[in-house]
N, C-alpha and C positions, 0 to 999 in steps of 0.2 A: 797742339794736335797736328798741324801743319806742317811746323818744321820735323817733328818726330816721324811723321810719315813721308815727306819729303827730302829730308834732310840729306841723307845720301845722293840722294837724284842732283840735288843743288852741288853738293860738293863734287860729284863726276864732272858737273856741266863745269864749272870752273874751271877744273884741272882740264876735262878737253877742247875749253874754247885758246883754255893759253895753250897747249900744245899745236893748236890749231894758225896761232900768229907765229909761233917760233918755226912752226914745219913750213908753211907756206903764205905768211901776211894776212895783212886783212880780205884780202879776197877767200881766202881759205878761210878763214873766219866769217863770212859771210854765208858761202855755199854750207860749212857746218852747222850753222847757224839755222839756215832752210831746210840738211835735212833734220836735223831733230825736232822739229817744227811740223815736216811732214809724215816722220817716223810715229811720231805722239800721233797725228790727226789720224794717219791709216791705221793705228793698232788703236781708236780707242773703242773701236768696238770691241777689239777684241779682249782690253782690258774690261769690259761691259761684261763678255759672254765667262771670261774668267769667273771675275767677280760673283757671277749666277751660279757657278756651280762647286766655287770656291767656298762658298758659302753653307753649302751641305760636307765637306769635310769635315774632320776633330782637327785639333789644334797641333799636332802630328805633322797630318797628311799636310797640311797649309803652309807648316813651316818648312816641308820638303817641297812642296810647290815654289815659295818663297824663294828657295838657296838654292838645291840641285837645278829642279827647272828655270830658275833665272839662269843659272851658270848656263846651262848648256843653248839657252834662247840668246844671251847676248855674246857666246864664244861660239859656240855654235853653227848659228843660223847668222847672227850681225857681223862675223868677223870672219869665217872659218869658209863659210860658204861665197862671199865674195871673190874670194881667192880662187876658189875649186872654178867658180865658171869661167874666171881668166884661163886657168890653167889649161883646162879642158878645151876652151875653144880657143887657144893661142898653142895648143899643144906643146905647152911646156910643163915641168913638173910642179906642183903648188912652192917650193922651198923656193926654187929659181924665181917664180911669180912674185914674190916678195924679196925677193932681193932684187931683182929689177925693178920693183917697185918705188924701191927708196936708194939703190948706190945707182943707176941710167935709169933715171924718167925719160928722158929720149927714147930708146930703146923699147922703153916698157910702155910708154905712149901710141909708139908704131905698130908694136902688137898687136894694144886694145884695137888701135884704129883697124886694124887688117880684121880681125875676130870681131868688130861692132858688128858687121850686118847679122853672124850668127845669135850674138846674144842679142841684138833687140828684135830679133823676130821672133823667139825661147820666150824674152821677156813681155814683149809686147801680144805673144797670145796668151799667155798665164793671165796677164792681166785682164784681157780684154774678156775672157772667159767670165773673169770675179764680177766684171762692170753687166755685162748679157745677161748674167743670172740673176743679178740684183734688178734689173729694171724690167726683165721679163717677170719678175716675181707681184702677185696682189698682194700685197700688205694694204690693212687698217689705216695708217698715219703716212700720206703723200706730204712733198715737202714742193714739187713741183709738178699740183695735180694736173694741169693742161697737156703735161707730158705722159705722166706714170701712165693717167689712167688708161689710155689706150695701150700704153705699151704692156700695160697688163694683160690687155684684153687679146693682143696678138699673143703672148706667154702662154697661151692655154696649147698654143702649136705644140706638138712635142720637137726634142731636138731643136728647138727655132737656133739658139744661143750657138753651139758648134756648128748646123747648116752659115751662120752669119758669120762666124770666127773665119773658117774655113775657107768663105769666098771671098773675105777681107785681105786671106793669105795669100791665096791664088792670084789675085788684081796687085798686092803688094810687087810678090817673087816677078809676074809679068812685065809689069813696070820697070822694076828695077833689072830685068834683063832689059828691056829694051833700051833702054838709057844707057846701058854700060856698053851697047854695043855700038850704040848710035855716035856715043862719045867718044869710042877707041879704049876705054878707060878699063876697067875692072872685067878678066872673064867673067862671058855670060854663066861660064859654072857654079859664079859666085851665087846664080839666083837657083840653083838645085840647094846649095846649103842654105840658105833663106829657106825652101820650100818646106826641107828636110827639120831643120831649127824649130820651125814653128810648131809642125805636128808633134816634135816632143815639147816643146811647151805645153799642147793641148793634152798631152799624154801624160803629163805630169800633174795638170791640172785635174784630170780624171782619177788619176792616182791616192791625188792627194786626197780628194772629197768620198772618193771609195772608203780607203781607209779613217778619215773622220764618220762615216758612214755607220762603218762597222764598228768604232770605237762606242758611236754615241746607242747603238742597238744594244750592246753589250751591258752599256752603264743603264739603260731603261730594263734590260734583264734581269740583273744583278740586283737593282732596287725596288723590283717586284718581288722578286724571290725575297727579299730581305722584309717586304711588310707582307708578304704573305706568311711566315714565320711568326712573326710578331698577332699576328692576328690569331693564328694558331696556338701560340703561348696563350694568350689573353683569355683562349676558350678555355685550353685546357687546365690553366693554372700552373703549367710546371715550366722554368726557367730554360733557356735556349740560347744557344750561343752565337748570340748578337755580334758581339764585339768581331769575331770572326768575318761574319757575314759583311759587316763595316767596312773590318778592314780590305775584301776581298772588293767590294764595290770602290773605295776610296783605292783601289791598285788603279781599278780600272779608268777611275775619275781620272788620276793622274797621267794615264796612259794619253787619254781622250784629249786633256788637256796638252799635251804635252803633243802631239800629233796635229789640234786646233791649231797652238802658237806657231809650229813652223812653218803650218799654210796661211796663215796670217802675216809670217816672215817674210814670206814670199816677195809678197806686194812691195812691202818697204826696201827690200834689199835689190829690186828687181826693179821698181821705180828708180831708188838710186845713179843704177845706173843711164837714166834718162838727164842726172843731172851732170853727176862728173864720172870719170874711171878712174880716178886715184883711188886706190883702195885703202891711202892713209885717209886720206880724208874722209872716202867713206864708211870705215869703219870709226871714226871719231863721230862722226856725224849718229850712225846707227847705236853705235853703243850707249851714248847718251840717250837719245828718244827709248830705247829699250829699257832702262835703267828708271823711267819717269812710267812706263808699262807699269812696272813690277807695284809702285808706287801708288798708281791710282786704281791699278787694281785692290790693293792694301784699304785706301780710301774708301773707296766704292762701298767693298765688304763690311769696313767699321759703321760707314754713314748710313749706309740700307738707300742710298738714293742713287738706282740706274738710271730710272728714266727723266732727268732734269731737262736734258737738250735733244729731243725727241729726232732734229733734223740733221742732230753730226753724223750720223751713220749714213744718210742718201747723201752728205756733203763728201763723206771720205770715198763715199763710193763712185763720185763723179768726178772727183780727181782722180780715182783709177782708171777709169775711162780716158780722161783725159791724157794719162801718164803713158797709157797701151797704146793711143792714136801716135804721139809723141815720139815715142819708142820706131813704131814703123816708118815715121815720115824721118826721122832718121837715119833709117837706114839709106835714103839717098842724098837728103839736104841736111845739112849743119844748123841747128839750133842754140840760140843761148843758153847755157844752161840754169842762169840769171832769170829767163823768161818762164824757164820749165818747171822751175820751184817754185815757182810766183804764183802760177798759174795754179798749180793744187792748194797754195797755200791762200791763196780768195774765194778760192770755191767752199772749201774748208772753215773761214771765218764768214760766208756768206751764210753757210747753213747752221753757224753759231749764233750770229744773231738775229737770222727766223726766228733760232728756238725760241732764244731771249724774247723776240716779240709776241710770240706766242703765247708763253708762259705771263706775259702783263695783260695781255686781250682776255685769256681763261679766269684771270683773276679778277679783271673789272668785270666782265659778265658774273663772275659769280658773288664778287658783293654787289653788283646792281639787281639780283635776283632776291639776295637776302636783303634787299631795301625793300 
């Protein structure tokens, strides 16, 4: 069952850990190593939220979620869109961005370096957005209640989450003029495009949750209308065309989903670049983790078991916090990128085995109750 539903996942990881030593040694083999590590950890929610709705398809729509949607999630969003935001903020064409990529790394290094402040301020509020929303948010199951619960309790603010992005931006761009000016180094103009960078971050971020918004309103539409129908059949006795109505919800499921994974892309591709800017790398790194998505999403669906590890989701989700903070301290000090992968990648098994511990406490409480 395992290898059947893995199996593929396994044989990518192979062939990209060895392209991984041929293209750039064991260091390059290391950093691919963390992101597909942190690729898995930050989509498995998303392979969770998959899985939930994957689950109301026919066997059709599933296997196009499966093939098309993977293709276009791991060429897509894991390899196509790394490119576009060198390109874009190096102002060079995407063709050139990969050819510099791999015939002058020199050259294509300098770039990133010049283009960093803009992509991790883009990056570092997208994220930082994902992380405010998630801990401004009450949920049921706190994973670190001395924290949540209050942060709950301020969440009831409206807007709290972009008021806190926003002023994170402003103290950032500030800063980071200051220093540049103070140090003779980098124009102060560089901290306009910081200021600039960030708010489409945030505009992207609004973008994207709009549109999951409207996708998810549509598919709660579609599947009212669809047992409203059914209930109507049922009255009157006479047959109605289901199959229709199905497929016309299953467009939309797909649409939904397919709109979910690329704001879920987001995080990992955009983390990414908190670790390395080789876009070979990182796209070996993403491609893989993506490829293990499709995977346990597969799993999830066959097993019926989402809710095993109650606290990976507040653990992914404070690696994105961590990833957004990262991101902006970057833009004026140098970090390891050794330390940057590390750091999501303990938060991540931290909130793995809570669950775990959790999941043995529920079960001796509950045969000491049945004693």
């Amino acid at each position: 069952m395992v290898l059947k539903t893995f199996g593929w996942s396994f044989a990518v990881t192979a062939l990209g850990l060895v392209a991984a030593v041929l293209y750039g040694g064991w260091e390059a083999f290391g950093v691919v190593a963390i992101l597909t590590i942190l690729e898995i950890s930050l989509s498995f929610d998303n392979a969770v939220v998959n899985a939930g709705i994957l689950k109301k398809m026919n066997a059709f729509w599933q296997k196009i979620f499966l093939t098309i949607g993977v293709l276009i999630a791991v060429f897509g969003m894991r390899l196509v869109f790394p490119i576009v935001i060198v390109a874009i903020s190096a102002k060079i064409g995407p063709i050139e961005a990969v050819d510099l990529a791999v015939s002058d790394q020199d050259m294509y290094k300098q770039l990133v370096t010049d283009a960093h402040p803009s992509i991790a301020a883009f990056g570092g509020m997208f994220l930082l957005m994902i992380f405010l929303d998630f801990i401004f948010e009450d949920r049921d199951i706190k994973w670190l209640a001395w924290l949540e619960r209050p942060l709950a309790k301020l969440g009831k603010i409206d807007m709290l989450s972009a008021c806190i992005a926003l002023i994170v931006l402003v103290i950032t761009a500030m800063t980071f003029a200051v220093n540049a000016h103070q140090h003779g180094g980098m124009h102060v103009d560089k901290a306009q495009t910081v200021l600039i960078s960030g708010i489409l971050g945030l505009i992207t971020y609004m973008i994207v949750g709009g549109l999951s918004g409207y996708f998810e309103n549509k598919l709660e539409e579609e599947e009212e209308h669809e047992h409203e129908a059914e209930e109507e059949a049922k009255k009157s006795g006479k047959p109605v065309s289901v199959v229709a109505m199905a497929g016309k919800a299953a467009f939309f499921m797909f649409l939904y989903l397919e709109v979910l994974d690329a704001s879920f892309s987001f995080d990992g591709v955009i983390g990414a670049f908190a670790i390395t800017s080789d876009i070979v790398i990182m796209a070996l790194g993403l491609g893989i983790g993506a490829m293990y998505v499709r995977s346990l999403t597969v799993y999830l669906v066959r097993q019926g078991t989402l809710d095993d590890y109650v606290y990976l989701e507040h653990g992914a989700h404070y690696a994105i916090g961590a990833l957004a903070v990262i991101l902006l301290v970057t833009i004026q000090y140098e970090i390891n990128e050794v330390i940057t992968g590390l750091v999501g990648v303990v938060l991540i098994g931290w909130s793995f085995w809570s669950s775990v511990r959790r999941n043995k406490r529920l079960e001796l409480e509950g045969s000491t109750a049945e004693a």
